[in-house]
N, C-alpha and C positions, 0 to 999 in steps of 0.2 A: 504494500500500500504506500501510496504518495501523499507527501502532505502539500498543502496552499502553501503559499509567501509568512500568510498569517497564523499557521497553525493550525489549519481544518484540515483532516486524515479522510483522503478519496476513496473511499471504499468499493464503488461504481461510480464509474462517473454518469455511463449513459442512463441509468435509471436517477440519476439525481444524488446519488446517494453518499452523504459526506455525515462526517461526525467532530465534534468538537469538543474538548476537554477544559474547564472552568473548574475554580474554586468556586466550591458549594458554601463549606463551613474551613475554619482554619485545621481541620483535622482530614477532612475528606471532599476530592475532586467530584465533579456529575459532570455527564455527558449530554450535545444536544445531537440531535442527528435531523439529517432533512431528506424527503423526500418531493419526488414527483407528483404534479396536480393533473390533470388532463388538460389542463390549460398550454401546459410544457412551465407553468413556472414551477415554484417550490413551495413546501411548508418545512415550517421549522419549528419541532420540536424538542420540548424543553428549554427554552431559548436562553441563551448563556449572560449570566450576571454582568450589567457593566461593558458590553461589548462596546469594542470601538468600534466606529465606521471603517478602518483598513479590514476589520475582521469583517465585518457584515460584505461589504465590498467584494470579499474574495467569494461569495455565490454569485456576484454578477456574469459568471459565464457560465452558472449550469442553469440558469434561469432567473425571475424574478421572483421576489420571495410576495407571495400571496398570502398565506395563511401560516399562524402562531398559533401553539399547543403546547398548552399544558399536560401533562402525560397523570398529574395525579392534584392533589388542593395541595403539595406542598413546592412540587416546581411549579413555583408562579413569581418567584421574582427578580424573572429578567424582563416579563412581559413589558411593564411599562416604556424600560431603555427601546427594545422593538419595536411598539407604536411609535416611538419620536422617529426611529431608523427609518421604517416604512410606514408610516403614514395612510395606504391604504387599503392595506393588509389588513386580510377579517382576523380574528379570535376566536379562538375555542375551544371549549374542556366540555369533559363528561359532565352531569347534571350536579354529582356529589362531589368533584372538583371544583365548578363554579359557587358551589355555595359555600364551601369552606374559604377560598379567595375570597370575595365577598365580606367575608367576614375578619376577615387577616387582612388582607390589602387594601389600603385607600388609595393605588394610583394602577390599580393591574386594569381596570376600565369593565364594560360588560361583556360577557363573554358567550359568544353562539353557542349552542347545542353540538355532540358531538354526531350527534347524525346529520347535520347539514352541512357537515363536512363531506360525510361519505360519499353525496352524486358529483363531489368535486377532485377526487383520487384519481389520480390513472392507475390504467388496469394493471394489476398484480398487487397494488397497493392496498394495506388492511390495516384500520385502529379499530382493536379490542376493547373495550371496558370488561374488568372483572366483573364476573359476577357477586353480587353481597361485598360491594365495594364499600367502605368507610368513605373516602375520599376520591370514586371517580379513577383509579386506578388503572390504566389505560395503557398496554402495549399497541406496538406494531412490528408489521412484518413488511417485506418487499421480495416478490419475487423477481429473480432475474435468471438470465442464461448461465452464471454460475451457479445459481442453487436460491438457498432463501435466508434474505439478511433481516436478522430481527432485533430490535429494540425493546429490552426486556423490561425495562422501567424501573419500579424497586422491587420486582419480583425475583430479580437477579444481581448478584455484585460478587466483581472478580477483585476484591483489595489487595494488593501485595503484603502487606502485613496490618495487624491491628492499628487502631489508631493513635497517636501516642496519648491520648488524653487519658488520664487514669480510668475514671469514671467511664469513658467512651469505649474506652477498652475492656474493660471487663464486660458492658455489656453486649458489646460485639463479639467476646470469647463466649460469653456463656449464651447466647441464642446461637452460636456456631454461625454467624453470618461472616468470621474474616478468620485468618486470611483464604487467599486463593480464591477459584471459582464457587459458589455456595446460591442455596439460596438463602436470601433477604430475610431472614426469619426476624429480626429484631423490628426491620420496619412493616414488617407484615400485621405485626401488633397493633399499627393503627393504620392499618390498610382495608384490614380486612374483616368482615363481620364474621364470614364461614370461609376461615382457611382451606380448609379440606377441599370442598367445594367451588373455591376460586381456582384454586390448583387442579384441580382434574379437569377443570376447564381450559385451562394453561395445557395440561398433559395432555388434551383431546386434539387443540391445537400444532404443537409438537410433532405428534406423530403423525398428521394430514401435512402439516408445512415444514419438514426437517430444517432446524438453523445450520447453514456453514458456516454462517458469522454472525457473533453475540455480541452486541452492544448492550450494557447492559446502564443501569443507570449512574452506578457507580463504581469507577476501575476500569480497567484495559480492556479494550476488546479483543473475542477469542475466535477465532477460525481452526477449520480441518476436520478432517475427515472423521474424525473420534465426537466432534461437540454434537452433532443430533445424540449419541446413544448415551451421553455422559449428562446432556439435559433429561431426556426421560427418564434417567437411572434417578436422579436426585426426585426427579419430581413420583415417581412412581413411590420410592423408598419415604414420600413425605406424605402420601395418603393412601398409604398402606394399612 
């Protein structure tokens, strides 16, 4: 993979498909990633804290950026710096994403529905909401001639090690959510109403649309031949 001038990792370029790396909190990175509209512009999710215009810039050649997404109620605050960038660019999160923003944000603005996003995707592209979502929890996927790049939101994180924060760390050790690839169990806590049940919805997904490449929401993304049967071994082994 190639990275931009600015620091965006090309993952496809002909499907749109690029990712970006921001500090989230001082302990732990998030990722955005963008997709294809059928427009030919882009959306861009999870949009990254504090972008500069040289960063926003460097999607001017896979397209114009039309639509922001929130992927859950707690990536929501890059939205505002995005409205100033593109101006008019729609919005939009899941129903229990927007209402939790709402209440947290006074400059993230109002925000579409996330199914009036869907007649605006080009073909292969998919935003999920969990089901028995807390906060609107929302993957997606992208298929392409390589296989299928998915953005796993906080239902996956690949950390290289714990966080160094005391407190951060231990509860990152003991939900088993760090280090390495895992799933997200500490933020499933307030993701999720019916773990079990989000997750075999995740697992149903999985095995219809094999990932080659995990973006996940927070930590490196993962590719190869092993990551479809190493995501359904975790998620199978977690609603067992």
């Amino acid at each position: 993979m190639q990275t931009t001038e600015h620091g965006w990792t090309i993952i496809d370029a002909a499907a749109g498909v690029l990712s970006y790396a921001y500090e989230f909190t001082t302990d732990v990175s998030a990722n955005t990633v963008t997709a294809r509209l059928a427009s030919g512009g882009l959306l861009v999710l999870s949009p990254p804290i504090d972008a500069s215009r040289a960063v926003a810039d460097d999607l001017a050649a896979y397209g114009p950026v039309e639509a922001i997404v929130s992927n859950n109620g707690f990536h929501h605050l890059g939205i505002a710096r995005w409205r100033e960038l593109f101006p008019q660019a729609r919005c939009f999160a899941a129903p229990g994403a927007a209402a939790r923003i709402a209440r947290k944000s006074k400059n993230a603005g109002d925000l579409e529905p996330l199914h009036a996003l869907t007649p605006l995707l080009a073909d292969g592209v998919a935003l999920l909401e969990a089901p028995d979502s807390k906060c609107g929890e929302t993957w997606a996927r992208v298929e392409t001639d390589d296989g299928c790049i998915w953005y796993g939101s906080d239902i996956f994180a690949n950390l290289e090690q714990l966080p160094p924060n005391f407190v951060v760390r231990l509860l990152f050790k003991w939900t088993k959510s760090a280090p390495g690839y895992r799933l997200f169990n500490f933020a499933q806590k307030f993701t999720f109403k019916d773990r079990n049940g989000a997750l075999r919805a995740v697992l149903e997904d999985v095995r219809a649309h094999p990932p080659t490449v995990m973006v996940p929401a927070h930590g490196a993304i993962l590719s190869g031949d092993s990551l479809a049967a190493k995501t359904e071994a975790m998620l199978v082994a977690a609603t067992s």
